[in-house]
N, C-alpha and C positions, 0 to 999 in steps of 0.2 A: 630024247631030251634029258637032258642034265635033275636028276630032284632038290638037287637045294635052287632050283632057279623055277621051279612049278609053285604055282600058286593055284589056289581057289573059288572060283568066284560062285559067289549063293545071292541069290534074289532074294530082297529086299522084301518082299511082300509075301512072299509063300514059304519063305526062306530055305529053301531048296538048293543044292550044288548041280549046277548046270556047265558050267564051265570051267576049263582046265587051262590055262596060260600059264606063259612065263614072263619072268621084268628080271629086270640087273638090280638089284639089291644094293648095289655101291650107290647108284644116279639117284634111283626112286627109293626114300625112304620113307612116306606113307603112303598108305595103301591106298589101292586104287578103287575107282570107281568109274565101272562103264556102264553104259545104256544100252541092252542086249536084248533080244526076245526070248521070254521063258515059254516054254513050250508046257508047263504046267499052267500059269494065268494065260498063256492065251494072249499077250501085248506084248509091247517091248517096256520094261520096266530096269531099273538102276539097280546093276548087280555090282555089288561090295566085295574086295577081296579076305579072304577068312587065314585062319593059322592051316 
């Protein structure tokens, strides 16, 4: 995978980096937000994309 196209995603609640994706930076220009399960809470909780 490409690094300027990885982003990070850290949960909201525990605020932890649990996830590693990519977006196309040209289409999406604000960050994302999905609904993941953190494996530190224990649920699925709304993970925020970070710098």
């Amino acid at each position: 995978m490409s690094q300027d196209n990885m982003i990070k995603l850290e949960c909201v609640e525990c605020k932890r980096i649990n996830y590693f994706s990519r977006k196309n930076k040209k289409t999406l220009k604000n960050r994302l937000e999905i609904k993941k399960h953190c494996k530190h809470c224990k649920k699925h909780t709304v993970h925020k994309e970070t710098k």
